[in-house]
C-alpha positions as CSV (number, residue, x, y, z in Angstrom):
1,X,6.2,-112.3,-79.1
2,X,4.8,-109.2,-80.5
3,X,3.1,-106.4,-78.2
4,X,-1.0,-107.7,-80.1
5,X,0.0,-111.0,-79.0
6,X,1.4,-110.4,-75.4
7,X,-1.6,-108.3,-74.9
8,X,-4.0,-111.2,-76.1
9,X,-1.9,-113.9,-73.9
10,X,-2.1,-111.2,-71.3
11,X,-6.2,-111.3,-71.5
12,X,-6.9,-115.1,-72.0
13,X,-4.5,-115.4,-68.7
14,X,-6.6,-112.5,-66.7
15,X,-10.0,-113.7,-67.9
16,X,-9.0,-117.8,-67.0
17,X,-8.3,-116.0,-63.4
18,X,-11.4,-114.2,-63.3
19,X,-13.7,-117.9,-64.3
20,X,-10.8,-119.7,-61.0
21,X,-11.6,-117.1,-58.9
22,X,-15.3,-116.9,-59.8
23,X,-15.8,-120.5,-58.9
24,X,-14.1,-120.7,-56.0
25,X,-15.7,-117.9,-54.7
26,X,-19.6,-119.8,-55.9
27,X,-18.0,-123.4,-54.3
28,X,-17.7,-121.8,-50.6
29,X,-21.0,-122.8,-50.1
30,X,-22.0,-125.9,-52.3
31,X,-20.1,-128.6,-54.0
32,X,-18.8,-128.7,-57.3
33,X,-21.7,-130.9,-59.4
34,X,-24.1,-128.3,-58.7
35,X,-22.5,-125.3,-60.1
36,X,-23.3,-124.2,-63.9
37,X,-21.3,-122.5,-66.3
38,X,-23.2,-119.6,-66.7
39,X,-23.2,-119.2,-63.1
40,X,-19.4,-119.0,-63.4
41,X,-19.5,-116.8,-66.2
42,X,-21.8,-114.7,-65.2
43,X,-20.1,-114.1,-61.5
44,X,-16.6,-113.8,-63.4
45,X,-18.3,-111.0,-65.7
46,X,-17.6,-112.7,-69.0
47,X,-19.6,-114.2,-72.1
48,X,-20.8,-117.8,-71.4
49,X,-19.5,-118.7,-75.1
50,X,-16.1,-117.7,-73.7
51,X,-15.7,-120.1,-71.3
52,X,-14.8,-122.9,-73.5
53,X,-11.9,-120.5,-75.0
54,X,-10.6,-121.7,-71.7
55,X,-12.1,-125.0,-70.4
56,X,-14.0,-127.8,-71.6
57,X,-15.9,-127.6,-69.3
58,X,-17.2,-127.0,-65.5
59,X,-15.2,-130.1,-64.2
60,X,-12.0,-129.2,-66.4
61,X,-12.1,-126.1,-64.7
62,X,-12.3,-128.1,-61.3
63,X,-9.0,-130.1,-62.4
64,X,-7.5,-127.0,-62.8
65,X,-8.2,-125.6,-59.4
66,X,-7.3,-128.8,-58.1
67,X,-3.7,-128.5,-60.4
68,X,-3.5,-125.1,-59.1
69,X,-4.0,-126.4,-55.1
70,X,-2.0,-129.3,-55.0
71,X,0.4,-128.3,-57.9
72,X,2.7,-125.6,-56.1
73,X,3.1,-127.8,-53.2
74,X,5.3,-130.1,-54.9
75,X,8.5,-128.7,-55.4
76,X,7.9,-126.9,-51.7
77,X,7.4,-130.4,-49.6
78,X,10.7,-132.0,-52.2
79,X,12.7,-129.3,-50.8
80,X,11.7,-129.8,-47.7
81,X,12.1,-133.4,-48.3
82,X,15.7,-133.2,-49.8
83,X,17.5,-131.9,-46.9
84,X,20.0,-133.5,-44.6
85,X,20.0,-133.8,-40.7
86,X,17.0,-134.2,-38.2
87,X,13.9,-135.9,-39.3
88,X,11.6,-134.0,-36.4
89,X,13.1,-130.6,-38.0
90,X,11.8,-131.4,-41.2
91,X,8.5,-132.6,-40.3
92,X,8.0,-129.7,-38.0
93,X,8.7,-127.7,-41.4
94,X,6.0,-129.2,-43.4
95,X,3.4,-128.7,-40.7
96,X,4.6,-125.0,-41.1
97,X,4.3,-125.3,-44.4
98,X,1.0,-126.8,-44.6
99,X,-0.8,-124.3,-41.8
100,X,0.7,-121.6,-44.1
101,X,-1.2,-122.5,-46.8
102,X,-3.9,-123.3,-45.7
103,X,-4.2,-119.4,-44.0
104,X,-3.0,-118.2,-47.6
105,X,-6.0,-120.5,-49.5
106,X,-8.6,-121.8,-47.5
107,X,-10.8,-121.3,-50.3
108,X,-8.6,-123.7,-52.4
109,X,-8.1,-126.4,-49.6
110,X,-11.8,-126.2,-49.0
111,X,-12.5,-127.3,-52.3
112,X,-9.7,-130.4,-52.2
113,X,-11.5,-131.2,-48.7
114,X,-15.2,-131.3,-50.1
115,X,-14.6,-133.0,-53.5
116,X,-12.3,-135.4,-52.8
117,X,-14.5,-137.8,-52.6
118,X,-17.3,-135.8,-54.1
119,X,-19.5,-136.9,-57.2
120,X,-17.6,-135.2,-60.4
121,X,-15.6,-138.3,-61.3
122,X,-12.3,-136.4,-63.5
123,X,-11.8,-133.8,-60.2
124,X,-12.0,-136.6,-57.5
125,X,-9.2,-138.6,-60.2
126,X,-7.0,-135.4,-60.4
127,X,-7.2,-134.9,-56.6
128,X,-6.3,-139.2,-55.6
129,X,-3.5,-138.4,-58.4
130,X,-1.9,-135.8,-57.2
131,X,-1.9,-137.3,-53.7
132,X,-0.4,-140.7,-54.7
133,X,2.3,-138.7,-57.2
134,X,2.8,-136.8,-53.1
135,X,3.1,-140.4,-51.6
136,X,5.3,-141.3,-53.7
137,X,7.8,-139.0,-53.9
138,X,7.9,-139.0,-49.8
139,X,8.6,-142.9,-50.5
140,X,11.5,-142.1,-53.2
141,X,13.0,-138.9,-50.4
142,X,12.5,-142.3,-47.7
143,X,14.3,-144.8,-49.4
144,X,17.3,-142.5,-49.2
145,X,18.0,-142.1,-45.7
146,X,20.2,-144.4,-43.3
147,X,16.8,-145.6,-41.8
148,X,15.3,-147.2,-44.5
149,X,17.9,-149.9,-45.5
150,X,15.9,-153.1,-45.3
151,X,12.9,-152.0,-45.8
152,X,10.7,-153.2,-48.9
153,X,9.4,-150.8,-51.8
154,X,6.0,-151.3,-50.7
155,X,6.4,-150.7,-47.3
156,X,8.1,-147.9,-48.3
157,X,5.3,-146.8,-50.4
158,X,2.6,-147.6,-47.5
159,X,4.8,-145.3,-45.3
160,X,4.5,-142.4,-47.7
161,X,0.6,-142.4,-48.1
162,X,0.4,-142.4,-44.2
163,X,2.2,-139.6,-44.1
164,X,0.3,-137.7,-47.2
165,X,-3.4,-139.1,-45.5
166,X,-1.6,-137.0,-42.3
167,X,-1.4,-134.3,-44.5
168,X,-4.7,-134.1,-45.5
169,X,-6.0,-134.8,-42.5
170,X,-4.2,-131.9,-41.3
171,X,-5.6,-129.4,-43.5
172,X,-9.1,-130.1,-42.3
173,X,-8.5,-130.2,-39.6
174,X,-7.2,-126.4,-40.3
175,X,-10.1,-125.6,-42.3
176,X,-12.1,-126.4,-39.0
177,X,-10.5,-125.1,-36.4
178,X,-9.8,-121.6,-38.2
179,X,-7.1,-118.9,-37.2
180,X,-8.6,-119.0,-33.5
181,X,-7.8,-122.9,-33.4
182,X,-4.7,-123.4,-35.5
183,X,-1.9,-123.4,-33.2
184,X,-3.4,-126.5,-31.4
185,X,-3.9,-128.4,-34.9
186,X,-0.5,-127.8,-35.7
187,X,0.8,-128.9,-32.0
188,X,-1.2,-132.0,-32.7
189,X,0.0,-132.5,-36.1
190,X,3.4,-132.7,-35.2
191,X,3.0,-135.0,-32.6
192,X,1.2,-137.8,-34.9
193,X,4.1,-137.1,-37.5
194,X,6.6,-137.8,-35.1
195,X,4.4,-140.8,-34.1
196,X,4.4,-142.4,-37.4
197,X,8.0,-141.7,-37.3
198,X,8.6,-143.1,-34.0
199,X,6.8,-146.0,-35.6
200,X,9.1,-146.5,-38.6
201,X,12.1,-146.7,-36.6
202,X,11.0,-149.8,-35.4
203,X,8.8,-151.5,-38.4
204,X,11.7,-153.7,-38.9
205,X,11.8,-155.3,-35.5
206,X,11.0,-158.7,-35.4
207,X,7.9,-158.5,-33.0
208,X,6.8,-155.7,-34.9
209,X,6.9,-157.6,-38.7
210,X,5.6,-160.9,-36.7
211,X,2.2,-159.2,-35.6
């Protein structure tokens, strides 16, 4: 790549910062169908003929934050997800991981909270996406432990999304409480997770499969 070029890639990549952080900052206080693009443009300091040099449009830009959000979290929880030994450990470790973020971007987790099931049709998509593609791969890391040998795909699956709803749960329940509150939030969390885990231990007893 030649020093013009880097210095170009080096703009677009600054200015599609500037139009993120611009709308996160306007979506603290309102949701993201009534924000315009030359709000965005304007607060980010750039043309509003530029913006589409970067995004279709205002809810392309909302897929991105939601990319952005949920995105990085991925390979984080697989890690998490991939190791050996105690079950509590681990999910003691994603509670961590989750209260982390959530301090680090409550901007960001704000927005996942509010438009989740909020009125711009391609962002609430992107968000129930990237939580199933979560639910799933907590199903896949399930299926290959000792404790799981009998157990169906699909109760695998329906194991997985209780544990991802838990996670999102959980990071409103941050979002609420706020730094003064967050220790107690992530005491509680941890005891539901080890609930639902308590749970699965016995799902396939017979009294339990027979209710």
């Amino acid at each position: 790549m030649s020093h013009t070029a880097g210095l170009r890639r080096s703009q677009k990549l600054r200015t599609r910062r500037a139009l993120l952080d611009a709308a996160l900052e306007l979506l603290e206080e309102r949701s993201l169908g009534g924000l315009g693009l030359r709000e965005v443009t304007r607060a980010a300091g750039i043309a509003p003929t530029a913006f589409y040099r970067h995004f279709e449009g205002v809810p392309a830009l909302g897929v991105a934050l939601v990319e952005e959000t949920l995105g990085s979290l991925h390979g984080m929880i697989g890690a998490i997800l991939a190791e050996t030994g105690d079950r509590e450990a681990r999910l003691d470790r994603t509670v961590v991981l989750i209260r982390r973020h959530v301090r680090e971007q409550p901007a960001h987790f704000r927005f996942i909270a509010r438009e989740r099931h909020g009125g711009v049709g391609p962002v609430r998509e992107a968000i129930a996406a990237q939580l199933r593609l979560f639910a799933e791969e907590v199903a896949a890391a399930l299926a290959r432990e000792p404790e799981s040998g009998g157990w169906a795909p699909e109760d695998l699956s329906m194991l997985g999304g209780l544990y991802v709803d838990h996670m999102v749960i959980t990071a409103s329940a941050l979002l609420d409480a706020g730094p003064a509150g967050d220790e107690e939030v992530a005491r509680t969390a941890g005891r539901r997770f080890r609930l639902i885990a308590l749970g699965a231990l016995h799902w396939l007893d017979e009294p339990a499969r027979g209710a």
